[in-house]
Backbone as numpy.savetxt, mean C-alpha at the origin, in Angstrom:
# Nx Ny Nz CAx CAy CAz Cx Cy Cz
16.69 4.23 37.07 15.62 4.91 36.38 15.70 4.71 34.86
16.84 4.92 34.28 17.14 4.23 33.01 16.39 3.08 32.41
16.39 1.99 33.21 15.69 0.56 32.73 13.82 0.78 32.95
13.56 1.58 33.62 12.37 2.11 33.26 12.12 2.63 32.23
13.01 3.64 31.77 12.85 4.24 30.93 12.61 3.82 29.73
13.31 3.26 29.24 13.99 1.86 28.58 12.86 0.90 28.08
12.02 0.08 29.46 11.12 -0.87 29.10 9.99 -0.08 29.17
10.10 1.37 29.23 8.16 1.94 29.31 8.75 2.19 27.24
9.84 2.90 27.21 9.90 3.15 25.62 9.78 1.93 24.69
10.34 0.65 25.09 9.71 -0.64 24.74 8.19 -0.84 24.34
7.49 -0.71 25.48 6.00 -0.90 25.64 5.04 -0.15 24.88
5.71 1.35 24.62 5.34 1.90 23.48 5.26 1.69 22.04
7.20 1.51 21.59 6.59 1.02 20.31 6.28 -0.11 19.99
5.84 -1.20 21.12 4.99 -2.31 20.73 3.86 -1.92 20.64
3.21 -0.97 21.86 2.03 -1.00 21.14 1.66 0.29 20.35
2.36 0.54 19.31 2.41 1.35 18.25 2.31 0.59 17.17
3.50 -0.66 17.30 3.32 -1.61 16.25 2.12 -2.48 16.20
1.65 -2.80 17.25 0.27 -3.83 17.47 -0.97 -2.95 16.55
-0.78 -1.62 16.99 -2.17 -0.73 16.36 -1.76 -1.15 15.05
-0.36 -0.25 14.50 -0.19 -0.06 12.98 -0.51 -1.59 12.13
-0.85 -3.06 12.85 -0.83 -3.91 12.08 -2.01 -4.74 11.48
-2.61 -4.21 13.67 -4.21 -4.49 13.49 -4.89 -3.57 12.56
-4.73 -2.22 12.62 -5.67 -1.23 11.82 -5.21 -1.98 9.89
-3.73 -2.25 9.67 -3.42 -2.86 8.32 -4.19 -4.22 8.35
-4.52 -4.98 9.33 -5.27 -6.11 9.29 -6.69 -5.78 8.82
-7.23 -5.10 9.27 -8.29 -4.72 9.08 -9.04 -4.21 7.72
-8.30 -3.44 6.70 -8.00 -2.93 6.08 -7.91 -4.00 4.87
-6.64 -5.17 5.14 -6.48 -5.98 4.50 -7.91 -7.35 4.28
-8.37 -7.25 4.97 -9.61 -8.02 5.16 -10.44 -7.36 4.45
-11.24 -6.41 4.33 -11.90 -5.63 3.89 -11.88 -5.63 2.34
-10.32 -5.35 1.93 -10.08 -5.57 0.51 -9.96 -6.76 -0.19
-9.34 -7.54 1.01 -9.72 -8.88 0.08 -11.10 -9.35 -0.25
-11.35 -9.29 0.47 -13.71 -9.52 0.23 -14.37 -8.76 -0.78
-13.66 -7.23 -0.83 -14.40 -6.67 -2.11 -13.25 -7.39 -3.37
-12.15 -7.52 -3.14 -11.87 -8.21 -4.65 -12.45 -9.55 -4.92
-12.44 -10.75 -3.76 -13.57 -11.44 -4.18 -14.83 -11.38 -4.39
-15.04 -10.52 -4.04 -16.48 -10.46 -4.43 -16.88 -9.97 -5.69
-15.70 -9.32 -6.52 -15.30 -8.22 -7.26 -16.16 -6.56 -7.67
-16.18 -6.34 -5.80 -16.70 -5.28 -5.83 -15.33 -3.82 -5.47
-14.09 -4.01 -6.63 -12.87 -3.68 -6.81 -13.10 -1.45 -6.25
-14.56 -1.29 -7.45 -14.80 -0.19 -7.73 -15.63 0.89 -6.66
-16.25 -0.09 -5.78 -15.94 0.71 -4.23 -15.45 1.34 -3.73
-13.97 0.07 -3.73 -12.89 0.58 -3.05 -12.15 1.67 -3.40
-12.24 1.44 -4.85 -11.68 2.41 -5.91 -12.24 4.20 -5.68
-13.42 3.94 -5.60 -14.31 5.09 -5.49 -14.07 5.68 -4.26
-14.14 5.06 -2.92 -13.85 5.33 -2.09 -11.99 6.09 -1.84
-11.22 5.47 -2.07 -9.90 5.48 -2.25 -9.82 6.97 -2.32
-10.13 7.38 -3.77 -10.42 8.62 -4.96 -11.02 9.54 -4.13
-12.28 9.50 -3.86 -12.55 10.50 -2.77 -11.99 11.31 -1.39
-11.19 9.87 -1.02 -10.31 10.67 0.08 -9.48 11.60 0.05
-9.03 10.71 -1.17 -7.06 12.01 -2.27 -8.00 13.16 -2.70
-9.28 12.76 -3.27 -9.78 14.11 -3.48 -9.85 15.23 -2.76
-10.74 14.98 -1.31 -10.27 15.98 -0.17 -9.37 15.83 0.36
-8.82 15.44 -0.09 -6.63 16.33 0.64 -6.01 16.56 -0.47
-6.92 17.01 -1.82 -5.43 17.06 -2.24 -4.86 18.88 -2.19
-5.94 19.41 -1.32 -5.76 20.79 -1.46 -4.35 21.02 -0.48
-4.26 20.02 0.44 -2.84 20.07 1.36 -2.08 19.61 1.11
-0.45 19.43 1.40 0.14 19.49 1.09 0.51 17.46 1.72
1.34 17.33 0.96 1.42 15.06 1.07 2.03 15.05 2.61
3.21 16.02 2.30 4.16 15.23 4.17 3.91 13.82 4.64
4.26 13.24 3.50 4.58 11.92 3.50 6.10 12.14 3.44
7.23 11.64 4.76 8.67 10.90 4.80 8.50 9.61 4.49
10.15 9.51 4.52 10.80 7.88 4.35 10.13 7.28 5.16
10.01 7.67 6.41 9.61 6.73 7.66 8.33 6.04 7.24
7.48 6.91 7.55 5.96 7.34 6.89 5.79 6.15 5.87
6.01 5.99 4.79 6.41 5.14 4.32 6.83 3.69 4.16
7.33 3.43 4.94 7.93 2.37 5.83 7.14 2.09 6.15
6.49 2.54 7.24 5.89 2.32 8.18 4.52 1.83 7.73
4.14 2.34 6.85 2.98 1.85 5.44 3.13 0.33 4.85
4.60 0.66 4.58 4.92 -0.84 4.05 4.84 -2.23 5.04
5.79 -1.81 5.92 5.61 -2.66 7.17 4.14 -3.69 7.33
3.32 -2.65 7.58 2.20 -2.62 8.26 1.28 -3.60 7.52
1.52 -2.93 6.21 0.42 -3.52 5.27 1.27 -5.43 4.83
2.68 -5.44 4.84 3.21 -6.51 4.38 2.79 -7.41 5.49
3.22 -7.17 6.95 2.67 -8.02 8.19 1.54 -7.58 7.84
0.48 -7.43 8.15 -0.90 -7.98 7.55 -1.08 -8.89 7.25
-0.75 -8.40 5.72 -0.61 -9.55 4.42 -0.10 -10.73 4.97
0.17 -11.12 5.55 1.07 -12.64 6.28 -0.15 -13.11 6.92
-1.21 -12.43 7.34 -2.37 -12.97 7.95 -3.52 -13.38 7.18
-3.76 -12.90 6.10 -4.49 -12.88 5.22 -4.74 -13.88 4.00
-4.93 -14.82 4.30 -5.08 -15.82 2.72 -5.61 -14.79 1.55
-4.98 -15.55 0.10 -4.76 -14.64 -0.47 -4.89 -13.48 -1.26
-3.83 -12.83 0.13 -2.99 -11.44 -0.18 -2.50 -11.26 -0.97
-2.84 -11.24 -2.30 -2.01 -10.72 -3.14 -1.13 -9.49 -3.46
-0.42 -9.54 -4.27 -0.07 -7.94 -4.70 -0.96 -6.86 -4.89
-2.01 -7.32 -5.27 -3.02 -6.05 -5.69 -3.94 -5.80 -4.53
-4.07 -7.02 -3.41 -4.57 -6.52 -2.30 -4.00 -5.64 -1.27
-2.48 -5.88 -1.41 -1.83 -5.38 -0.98 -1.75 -3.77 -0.97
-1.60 -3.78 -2.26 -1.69 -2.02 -3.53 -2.53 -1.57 -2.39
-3.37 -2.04 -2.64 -5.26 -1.50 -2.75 -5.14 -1.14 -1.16
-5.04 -2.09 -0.35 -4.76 -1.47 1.57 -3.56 -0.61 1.82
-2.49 -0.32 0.80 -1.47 0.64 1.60 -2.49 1.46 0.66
-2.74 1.81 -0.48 -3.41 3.38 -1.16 -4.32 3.72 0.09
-5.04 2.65 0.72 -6.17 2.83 1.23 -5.21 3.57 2.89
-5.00 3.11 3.15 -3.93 3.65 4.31 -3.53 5.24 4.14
-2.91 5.47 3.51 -2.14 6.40 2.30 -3.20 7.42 2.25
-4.33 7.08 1.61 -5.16 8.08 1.66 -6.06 8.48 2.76
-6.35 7.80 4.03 -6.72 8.61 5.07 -6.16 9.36 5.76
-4.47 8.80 5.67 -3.62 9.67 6.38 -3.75 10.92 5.48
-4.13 11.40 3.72 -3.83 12.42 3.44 -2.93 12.54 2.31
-2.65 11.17 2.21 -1.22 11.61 1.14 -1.54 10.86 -0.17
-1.03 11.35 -1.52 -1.30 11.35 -2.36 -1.03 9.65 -2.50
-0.91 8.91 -3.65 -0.10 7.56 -4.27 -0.98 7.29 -5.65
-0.41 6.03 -6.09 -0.49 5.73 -7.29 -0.57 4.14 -7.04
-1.42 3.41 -7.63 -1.85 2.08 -7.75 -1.94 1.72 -9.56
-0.46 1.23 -9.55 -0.38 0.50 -11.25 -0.16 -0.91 -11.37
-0.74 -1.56 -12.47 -0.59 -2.89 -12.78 0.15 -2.68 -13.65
1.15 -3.81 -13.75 2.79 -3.89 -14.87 2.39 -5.47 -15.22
3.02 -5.28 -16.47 3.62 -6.89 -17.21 4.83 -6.64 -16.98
5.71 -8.17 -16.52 6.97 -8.03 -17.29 7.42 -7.72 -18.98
8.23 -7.42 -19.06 8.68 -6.78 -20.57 8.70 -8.27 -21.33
9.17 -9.04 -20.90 9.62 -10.44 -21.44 8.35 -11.33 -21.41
7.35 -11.31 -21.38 6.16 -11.71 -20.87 5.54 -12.36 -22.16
5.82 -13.03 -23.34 5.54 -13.31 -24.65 4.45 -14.65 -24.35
5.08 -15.18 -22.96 4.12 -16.64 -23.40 2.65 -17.00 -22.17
3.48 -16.14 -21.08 1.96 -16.05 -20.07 1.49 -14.42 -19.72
0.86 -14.35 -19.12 0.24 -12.80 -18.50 0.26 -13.01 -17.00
1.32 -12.42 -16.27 1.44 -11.90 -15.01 1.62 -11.08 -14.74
0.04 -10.07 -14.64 0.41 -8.39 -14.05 0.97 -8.97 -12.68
1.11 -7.64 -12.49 1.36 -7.38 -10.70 1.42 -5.89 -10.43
1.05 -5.88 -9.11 0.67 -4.32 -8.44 1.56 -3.82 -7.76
1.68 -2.41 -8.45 2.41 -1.80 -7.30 1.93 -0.44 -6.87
2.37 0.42 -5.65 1.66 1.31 -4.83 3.24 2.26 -4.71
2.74 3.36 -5.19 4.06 4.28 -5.75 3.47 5.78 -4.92
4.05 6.14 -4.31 4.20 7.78 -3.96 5.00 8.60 -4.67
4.43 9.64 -5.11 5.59 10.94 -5.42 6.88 10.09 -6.42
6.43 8.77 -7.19 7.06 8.05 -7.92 8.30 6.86 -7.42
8.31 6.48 -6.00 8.86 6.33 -4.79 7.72 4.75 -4.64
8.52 3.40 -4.94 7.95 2.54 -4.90 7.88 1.96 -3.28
6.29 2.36 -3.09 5.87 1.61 -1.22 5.88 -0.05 -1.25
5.00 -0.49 -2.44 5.00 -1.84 -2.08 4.86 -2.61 -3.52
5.50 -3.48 -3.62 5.40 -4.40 -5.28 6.77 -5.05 -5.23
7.72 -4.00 -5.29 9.46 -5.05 -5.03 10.47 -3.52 -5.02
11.18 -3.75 -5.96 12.30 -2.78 -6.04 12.33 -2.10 -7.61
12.99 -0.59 -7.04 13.09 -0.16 -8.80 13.94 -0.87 -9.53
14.19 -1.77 -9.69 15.47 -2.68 -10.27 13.86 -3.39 -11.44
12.74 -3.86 -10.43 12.45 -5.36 -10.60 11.53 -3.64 -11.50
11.03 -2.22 -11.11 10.26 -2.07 -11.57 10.30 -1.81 -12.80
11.69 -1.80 -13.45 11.86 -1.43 -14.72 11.96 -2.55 -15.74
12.09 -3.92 -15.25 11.52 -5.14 -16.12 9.85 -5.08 -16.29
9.27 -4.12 -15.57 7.48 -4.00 -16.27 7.16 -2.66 -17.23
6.52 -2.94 -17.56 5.59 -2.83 -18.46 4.66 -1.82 -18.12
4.19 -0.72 -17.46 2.82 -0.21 -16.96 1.70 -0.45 -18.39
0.45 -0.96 -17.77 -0.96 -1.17 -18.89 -1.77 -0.67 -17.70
-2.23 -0.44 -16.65 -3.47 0.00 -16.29 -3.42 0.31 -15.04
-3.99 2.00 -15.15 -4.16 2.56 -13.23 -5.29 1.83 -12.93
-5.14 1.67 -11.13 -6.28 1.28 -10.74 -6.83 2.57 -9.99
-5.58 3.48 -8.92 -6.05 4.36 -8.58 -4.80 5.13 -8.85
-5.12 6.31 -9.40 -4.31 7.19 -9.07 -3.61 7.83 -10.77
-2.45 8.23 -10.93 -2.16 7.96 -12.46 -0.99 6.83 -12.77
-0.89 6.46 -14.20 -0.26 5.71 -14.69 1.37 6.61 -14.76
2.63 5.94 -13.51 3.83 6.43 -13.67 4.45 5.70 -15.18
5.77 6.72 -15.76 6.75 6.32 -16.94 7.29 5.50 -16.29
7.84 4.23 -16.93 8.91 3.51 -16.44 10.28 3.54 -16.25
């Protein structure tokens, strides 16, 4: 009975993972078309409205939670020609905020950045970096501009 047990709990979180990647697929498609198209402020608008009605409740956003955000939205992104960082941002906030929970969408320069301009995006909870790299890499930037949410200190 064990190995039942076993391959039905298998079957589950596959297809837990199949939803969490298709619904991030979906999501990720969506945003890439309004940034080409550069209809950014939609999304933006849209985004804003959601955090707006929740922000009367409380985030209960965990580690997992989290993860599981990241995950989702990074496999995506593997499907998606290009996925950038900021498409990226833009589908976990967008994630993020139907579930309810607060985040933050900032563009950074590197500090050292004298001879080209490479922002890049990142998607921050409760100051808790979801997707862009690591707090190591986040303190070689720079924050210059929210897209959604507020501008975190470095």
């Amino acid at each position: 009975m064990t190995n039942f047990q076993d391959v039905l709990h298998w079957f589950r979180r596959q297809k837990r993972r199949f939803t969490l990647v298709s619904s991030a697929l979906g999501y990720t498609v969506v945003v890439r078309l309004l940034l080409s198209f550069r209809k950014v402020d939609i999304l933006k608008g849209h985004i804003s409205r959601l955090q707006d009605r929740m922000e009367a409740s409380p985030n209960g956003a965990n580690a997992s939670d989290l993860r599981e955000v990241a995950w989702s939205v990074s496999s995506a992104a593997r499907l998606v020609p290009a996925a950038t960082c900021l498409t990226q941002a833009l589908t976990g906030a967008w994630i993020m905020a139907k579930r309810g929970w607060q985040c933050d969408v900032c563009l950074t320069i590197p500090r050292n950045s004298v001879e080209s301009f490479e922002p890049h995006a990142w998607l921050l909870h409760d100051s808790v970096i979801i997707l862009g790299g690591t707090p190591v890499d986040y303190t070689h930037h720079v924050p210059f501009r929210k897209v959604v949410g507020r501008i975190p200190s470095a």
